[in-house]
Wavefront OBJ file of the C-alpha trace (Angstrom):
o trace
v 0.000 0.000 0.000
v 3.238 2.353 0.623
v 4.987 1.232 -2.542
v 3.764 4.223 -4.981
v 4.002 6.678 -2.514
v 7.693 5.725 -1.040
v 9.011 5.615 -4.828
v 8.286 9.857 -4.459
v 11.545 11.465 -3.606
v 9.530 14.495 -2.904
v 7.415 12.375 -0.351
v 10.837 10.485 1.591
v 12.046 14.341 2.059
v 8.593 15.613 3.616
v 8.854 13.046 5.779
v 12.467 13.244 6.662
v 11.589 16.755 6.779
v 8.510 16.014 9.329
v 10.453 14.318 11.576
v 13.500 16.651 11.933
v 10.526 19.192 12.883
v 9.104 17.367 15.748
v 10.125 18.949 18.536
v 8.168 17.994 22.673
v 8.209 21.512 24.349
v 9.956 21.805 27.568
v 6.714 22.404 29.532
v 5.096 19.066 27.613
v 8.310 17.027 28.623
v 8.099 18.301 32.037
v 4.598 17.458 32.612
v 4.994 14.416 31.177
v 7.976 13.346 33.230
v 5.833 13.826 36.685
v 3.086 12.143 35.282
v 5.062 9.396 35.526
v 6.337 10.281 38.637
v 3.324 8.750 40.776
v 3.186 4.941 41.550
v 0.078 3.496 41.068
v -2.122 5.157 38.349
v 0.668 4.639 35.792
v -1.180 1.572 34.302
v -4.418 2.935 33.957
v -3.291 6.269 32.365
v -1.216 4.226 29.397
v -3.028 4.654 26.232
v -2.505 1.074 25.523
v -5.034 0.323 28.354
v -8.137 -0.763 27.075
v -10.415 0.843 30.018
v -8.645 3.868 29.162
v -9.314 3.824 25.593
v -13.334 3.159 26.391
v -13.278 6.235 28.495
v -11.615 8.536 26.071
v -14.347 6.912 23.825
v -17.392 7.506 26.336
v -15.610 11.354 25.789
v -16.130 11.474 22.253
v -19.510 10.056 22.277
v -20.612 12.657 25.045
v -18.778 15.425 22.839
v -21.086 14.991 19.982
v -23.983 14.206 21.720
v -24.036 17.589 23.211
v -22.999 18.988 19.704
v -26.272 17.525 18.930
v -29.003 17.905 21.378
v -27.545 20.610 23.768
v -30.512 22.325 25.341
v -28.385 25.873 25.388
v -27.627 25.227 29.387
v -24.307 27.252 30.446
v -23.318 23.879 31.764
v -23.513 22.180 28.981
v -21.608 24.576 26.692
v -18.506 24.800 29.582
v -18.586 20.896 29.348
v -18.856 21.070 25.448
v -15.355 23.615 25.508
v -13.850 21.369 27.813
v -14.267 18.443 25.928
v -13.674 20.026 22.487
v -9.728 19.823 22.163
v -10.056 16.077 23.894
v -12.014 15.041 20.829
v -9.773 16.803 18.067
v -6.749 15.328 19.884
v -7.986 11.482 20.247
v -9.460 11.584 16.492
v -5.838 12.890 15.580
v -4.343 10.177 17.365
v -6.947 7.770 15.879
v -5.397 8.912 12.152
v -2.243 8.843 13.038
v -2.503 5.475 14.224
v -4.630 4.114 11.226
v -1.988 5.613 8.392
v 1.169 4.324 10.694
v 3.016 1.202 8.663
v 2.745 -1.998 10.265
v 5.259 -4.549 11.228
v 3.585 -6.851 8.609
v 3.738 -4.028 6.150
v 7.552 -3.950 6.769
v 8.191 -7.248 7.042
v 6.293 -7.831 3.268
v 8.332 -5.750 1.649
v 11.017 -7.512 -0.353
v 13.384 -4.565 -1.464
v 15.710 -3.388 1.361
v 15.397 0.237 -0.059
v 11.587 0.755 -0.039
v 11.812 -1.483 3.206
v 14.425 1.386 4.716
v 11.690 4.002 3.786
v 9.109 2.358 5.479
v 10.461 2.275 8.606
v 11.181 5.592 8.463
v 7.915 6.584 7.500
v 6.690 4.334 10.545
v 9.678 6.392 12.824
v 7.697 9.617 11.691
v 3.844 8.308 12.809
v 5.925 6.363 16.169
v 6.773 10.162 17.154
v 3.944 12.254 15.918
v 1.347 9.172 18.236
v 4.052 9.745 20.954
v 3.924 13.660 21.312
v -0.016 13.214 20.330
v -0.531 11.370 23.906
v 1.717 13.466 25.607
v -0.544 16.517 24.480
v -3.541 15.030 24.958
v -2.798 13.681 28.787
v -2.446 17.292 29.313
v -5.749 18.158 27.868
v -7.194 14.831 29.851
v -5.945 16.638 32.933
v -8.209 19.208 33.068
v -10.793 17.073 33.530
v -9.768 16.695 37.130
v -10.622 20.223 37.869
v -14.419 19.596 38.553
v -14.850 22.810 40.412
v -15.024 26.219 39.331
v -15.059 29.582 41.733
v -15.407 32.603 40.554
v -12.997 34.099 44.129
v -11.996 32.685 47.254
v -11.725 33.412 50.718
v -7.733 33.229 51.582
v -6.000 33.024 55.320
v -2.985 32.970 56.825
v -3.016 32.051 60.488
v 0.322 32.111 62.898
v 0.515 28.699 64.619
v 3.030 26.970 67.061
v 6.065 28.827 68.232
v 4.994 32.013 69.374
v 6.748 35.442 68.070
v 8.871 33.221 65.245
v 5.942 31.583 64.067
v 4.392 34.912 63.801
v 7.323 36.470 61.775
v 7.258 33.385 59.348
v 3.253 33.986 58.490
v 3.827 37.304 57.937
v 6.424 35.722 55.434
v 4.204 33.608 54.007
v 1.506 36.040 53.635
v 3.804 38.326 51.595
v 4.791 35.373 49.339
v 1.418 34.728 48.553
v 0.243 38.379 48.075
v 3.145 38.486 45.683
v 2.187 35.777 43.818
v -1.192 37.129 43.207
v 0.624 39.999 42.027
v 2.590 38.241 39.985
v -0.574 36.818 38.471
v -2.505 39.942 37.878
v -5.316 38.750 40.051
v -7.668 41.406 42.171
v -7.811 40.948 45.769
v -8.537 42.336 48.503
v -7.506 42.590 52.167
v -9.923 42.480 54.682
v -8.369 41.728 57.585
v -4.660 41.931 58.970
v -3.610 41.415 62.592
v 0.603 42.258 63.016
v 2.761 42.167 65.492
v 4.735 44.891 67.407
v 7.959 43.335 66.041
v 6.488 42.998 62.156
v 5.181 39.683 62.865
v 1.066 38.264 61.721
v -1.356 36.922 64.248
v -3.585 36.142 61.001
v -4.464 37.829 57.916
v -7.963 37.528 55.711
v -8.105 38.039 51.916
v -10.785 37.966 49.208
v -9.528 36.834 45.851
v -11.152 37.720 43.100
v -9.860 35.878 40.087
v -11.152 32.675 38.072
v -7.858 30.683 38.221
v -7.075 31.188 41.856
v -9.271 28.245 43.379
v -7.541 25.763 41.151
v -4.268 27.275 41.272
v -4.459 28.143 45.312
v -6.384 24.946 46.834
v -3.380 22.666 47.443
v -1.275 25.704 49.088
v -4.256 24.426 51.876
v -2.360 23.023 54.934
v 0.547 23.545 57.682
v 3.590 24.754 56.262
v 6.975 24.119 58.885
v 9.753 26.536 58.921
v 13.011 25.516 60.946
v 15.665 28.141 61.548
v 17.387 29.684 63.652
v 15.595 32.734 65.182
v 17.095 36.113 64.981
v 16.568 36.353 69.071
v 18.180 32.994 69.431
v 21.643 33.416 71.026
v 22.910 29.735 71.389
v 21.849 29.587 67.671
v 19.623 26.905 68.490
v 17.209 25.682 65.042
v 13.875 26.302 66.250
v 10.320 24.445 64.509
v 7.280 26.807 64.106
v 4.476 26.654 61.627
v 1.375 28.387 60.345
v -1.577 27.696 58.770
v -3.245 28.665 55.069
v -6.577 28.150 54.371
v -8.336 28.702 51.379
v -12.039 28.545 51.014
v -14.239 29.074 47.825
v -16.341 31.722 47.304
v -19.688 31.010 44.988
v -20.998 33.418 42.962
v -23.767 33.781 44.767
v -22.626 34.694 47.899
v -22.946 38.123 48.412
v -23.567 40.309 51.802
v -24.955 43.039 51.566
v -24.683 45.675 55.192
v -27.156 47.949 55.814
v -26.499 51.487 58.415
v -29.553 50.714 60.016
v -28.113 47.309 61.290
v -24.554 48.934 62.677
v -24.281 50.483 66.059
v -20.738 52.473 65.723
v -18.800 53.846 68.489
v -15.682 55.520 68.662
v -13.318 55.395 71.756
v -10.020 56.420 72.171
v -6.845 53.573 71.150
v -4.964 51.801 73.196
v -1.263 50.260 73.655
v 1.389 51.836 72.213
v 0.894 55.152 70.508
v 2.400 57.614 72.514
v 0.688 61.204 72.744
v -1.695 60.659 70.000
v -3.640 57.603 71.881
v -4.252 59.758 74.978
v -5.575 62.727 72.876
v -7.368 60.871 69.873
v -11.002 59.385 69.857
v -9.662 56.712 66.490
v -10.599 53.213 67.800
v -13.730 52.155 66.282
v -15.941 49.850 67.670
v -18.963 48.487 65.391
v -21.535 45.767 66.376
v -23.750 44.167 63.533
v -27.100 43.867 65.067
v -29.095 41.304 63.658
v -26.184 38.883 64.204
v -24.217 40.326 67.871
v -20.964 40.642 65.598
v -18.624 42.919 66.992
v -15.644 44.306 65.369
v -12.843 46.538 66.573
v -9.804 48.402 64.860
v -7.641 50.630 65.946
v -4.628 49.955 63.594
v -4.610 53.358 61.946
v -4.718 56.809 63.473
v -7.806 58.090 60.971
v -11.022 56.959 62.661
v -12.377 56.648 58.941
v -10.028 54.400 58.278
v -10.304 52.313 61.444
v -14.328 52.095 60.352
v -13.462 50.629 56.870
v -11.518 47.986 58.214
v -13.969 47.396 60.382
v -16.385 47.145 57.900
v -14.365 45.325 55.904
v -13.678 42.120 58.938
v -17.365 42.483 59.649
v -17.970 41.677 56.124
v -15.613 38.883 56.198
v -16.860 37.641 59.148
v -20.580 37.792 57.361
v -19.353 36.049 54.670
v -17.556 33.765 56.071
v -21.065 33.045 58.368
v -23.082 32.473 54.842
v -20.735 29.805 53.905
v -21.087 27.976 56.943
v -24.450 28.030 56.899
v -24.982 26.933 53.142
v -22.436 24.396 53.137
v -21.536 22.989 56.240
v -18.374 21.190 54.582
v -17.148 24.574 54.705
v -16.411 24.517 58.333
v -14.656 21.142 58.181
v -12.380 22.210 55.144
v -10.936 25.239 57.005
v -10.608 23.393 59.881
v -9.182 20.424 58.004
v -6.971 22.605 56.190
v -5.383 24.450 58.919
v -4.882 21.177 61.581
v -4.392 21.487 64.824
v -0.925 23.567 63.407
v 0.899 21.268 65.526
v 4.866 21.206 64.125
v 4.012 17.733 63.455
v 1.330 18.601 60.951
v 2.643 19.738 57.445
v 2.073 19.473 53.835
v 5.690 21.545 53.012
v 8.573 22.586 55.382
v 10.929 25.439 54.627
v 14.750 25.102 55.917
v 16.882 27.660 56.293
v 19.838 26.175 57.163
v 19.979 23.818 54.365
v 17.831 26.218 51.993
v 15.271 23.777 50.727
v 11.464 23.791 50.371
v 10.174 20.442 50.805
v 6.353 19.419 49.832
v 5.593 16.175 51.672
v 2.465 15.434 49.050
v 5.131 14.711 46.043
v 7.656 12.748 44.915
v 10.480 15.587 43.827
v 8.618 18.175 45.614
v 12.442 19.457 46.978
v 13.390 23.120 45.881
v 16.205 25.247 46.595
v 16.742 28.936 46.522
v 14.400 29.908 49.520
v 15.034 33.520 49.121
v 13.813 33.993 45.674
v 11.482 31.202 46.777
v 9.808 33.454 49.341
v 9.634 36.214 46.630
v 6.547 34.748 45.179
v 7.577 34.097 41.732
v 8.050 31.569 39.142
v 10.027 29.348 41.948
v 6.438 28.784 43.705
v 4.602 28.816 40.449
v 6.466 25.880 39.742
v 5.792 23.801 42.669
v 2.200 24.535 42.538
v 2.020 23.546 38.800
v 4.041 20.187 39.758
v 1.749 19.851 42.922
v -1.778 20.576 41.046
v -1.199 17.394 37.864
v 0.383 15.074 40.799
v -3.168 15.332 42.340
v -4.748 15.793 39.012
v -3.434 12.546 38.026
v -4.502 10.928 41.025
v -8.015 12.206 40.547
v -8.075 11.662 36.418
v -7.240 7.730 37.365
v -9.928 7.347 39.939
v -12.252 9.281 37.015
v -11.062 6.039 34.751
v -11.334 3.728 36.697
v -14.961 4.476 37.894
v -16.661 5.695 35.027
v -18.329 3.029 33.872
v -20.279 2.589 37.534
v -20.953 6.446 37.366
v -22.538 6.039 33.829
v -24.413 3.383 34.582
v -25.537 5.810 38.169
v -26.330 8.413 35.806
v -28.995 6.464 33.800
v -30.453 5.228 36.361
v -31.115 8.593 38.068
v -32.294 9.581 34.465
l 1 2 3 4 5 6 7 8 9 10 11 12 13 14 15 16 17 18 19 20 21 22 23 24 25 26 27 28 29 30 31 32 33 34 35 36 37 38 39 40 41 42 43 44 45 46 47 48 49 50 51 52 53 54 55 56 57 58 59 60 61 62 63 64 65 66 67 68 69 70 71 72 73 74 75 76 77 78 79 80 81 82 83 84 85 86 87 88 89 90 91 92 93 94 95 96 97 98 99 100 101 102 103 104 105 106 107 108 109 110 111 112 113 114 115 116 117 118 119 120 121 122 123 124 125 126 127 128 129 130 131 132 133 134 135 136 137 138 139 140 141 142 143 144 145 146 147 148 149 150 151 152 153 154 155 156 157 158 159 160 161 162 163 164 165 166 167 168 169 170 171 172 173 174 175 176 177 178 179 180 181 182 183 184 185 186 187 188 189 190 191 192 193 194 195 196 197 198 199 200 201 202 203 204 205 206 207 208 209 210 211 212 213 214 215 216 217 218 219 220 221 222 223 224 225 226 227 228 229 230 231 232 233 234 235 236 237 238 239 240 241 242 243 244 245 246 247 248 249 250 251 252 253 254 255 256 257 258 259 260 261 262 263 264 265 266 267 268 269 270 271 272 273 274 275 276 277 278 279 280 281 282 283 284 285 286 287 288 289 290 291 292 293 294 295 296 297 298 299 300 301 302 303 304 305 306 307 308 309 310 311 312 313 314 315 316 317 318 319 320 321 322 323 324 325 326 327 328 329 330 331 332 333 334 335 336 337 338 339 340 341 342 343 344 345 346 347 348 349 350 351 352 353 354 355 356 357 358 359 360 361 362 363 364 365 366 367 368 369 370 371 372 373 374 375 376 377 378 379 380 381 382 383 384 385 386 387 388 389 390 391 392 393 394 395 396 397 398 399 400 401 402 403 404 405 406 407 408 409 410 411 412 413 414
């Protein structure tokens, strides 16, 4: 079937030509290589695996049957988009695999020339099927990400080990609000608590970007710092930790704060201050009636400013409330998330003496540089993009290897 096309020398030097241009990004490579990095799943994630190839078929079915009879739902067209490059990759791979030689096809051919150009022609489809599943486990991937928040409710919260455990959530507060820098997202502080000595007792933040939730929600946990304190003399390596939380915001939750529900008061601030707390009415008391809320701040010397961060913590606070109430999960994921911040609790531990970052979740989850690290920048972007397709892996296997009992659950509820 090859022999009139192979006697082409135009056709030998496309294909020569075809395979000197195949070229697996770095980022593909890299993905690739820590999709491999998790024992387990491997199996059922090989595209020689036949349950794997009846899922990716169950895709394409569900593709065009929404194609078909999609009833307009917003759902339905997100699903649709999801599922669109999916399709267009697996029907690629399906042609590529149909118009590769076989070893029959090889082994037929008499003449050693026109058997040379076979192979190569074979060579060419072996590494245009190869980077095809690479490319397409990255679009599979996505499918893992089954929830979708439009913002998110982010904390930082000082655990075990008292004025150094403060100092290192203040550090990990900055990393993160660098990173969303970094990222262009909108957020917004609503509530910071420091220390005399530039230290955080916690910090609340309101994320407002589509990306964050999926990027952010394994950043969820205890994070360990061991170093040797500044006040330490005997230069002693200390253990403290602190706690991140972050909780998804739906769309609909909005709180809305009416004047005729606020009693405010004003009273003069206390602690340090010197002249201008004695003579100064700036603290600003506000209680929330229909709920008994009360908020203080005191933090700046403007009493209008001390009100909107009030405002702003009561909101939180009223937000945080809604939540609870409509999804009592919510409650048991902060909590979950944040541990008892023992030093024996962690998901990553930064080192300073040996400058490393280590995420206990990963295999190869060990990072130098803790400086730049800290900065917030493409060192952390990094090990949240290796962090996020470990888990998505893990989840995209489960997906395979359940689907058919969730298919056969969905008609029945039908």
């Amino acid at each position: 079937m090859f022999v009139n096309k192979l006697l082409s020398v135009p056709y030998k030097n496309n294909l020569l030509r075809l395979l000197s241009n195949i070229r697996i990004t770095d980022k593909i490579a890299q993905n690739v290589r820590l999709l491999a990095t998790t024992a387990g799943n491997t199996n059922i994630l090989d595209f020689h695996n036949e349950k794997l190839q009846n899922y990716l078929e169950s895709l394409r079915k569900e593709f065009y049957d929404l194609r078909t009879n999609s009833s307009g739902d917003d759902e339905e067209y997100r699903r649709m988009a999801q599922l669109s490059d999916i399709v267009k990759m697996l029907e690629q791979h399906r042609a590529i695999k149909g118009n590769m030689p076989s070893q029959e096809d090889i082994d037929a051919e008499k003449d050693e020339d026109m058997k040379d150009l076979i192979k190569e022609e074979a060579a060419v489809y072996t590494e245009l099927m190869k980077k095809t599943e690479r490319e397409l486990m990255e679009k599979m991937l996505t499918l893992a990400d089954t929830e979708f928040y439009p913002s998110l409710i982010f904390e930082v919260n000082a655990g075990a080990g008292g004025q150094e455990a403060m100092l290192f959530a203040k550090e990990l507060y900055d990393m993160y609000t660098n990173y969303f820098d970094n990222n262009n997202w909108d957020y917004e502080i609503l509530a910071e608590d420091l220390t005399d000595i530039g230290g955080l007792r916690y910090a609340n933040v309101i994320v407002n970007d589509v990306d964050s939730y999926k990027r952010l929600r394994y950043e969820a946990g205890v994070h360990r710092v061991q170093r040797v304190p500044t006040t330490e003399k005997s230069g002693r390596i200390h253990t403290s930790t602190a706690s991140v939380a972050v909780i998804p915001r739906p769309a609909d939750v909005n709180v809305v704060i009416a004047d005729k529900d606020l009693k405010i008061e004003t009273k003069r601030a206390s602690g340090a201050g010197g002249q201008h707390v004695n003579t100064t009415d700036s603290a600003v008391r506000i209680v929330h009636i229909p709920s008994g809320i009360a908020i203080e701040s005191q933090t700046e010397r403007s009493q209008i400013k001390n009100k909107e961060i009030a405002l702003k913590k009561l909101q939180a606070k009223l937000i945080q409330i809604q939540l609870e109430s409509s999804d009592a999960s919510t409650k048991a994921t902060r909590k979950a998330q944040q541990g008892n911040l023992d030093r024996n609790e962690k998901i990553r531990t930064y080192n300073f003496v040996q400058d490393r970052i280590t995420d206990h979740r990963i295999q190869g989850g060990t990072v130098h540089n803790l400086k730049e690290f800290l900065e917030g920048g493409e060192h952390l972007n990094s090990l949240i993009q290796k962090i996020a397709i470990d888990f998505r892996k893990k989840r995209l296997a489960e997906m395979v290897e359940n689907w058919k009992e969730e298919e056969t659950q969905a008609v029945k509820e039908k």
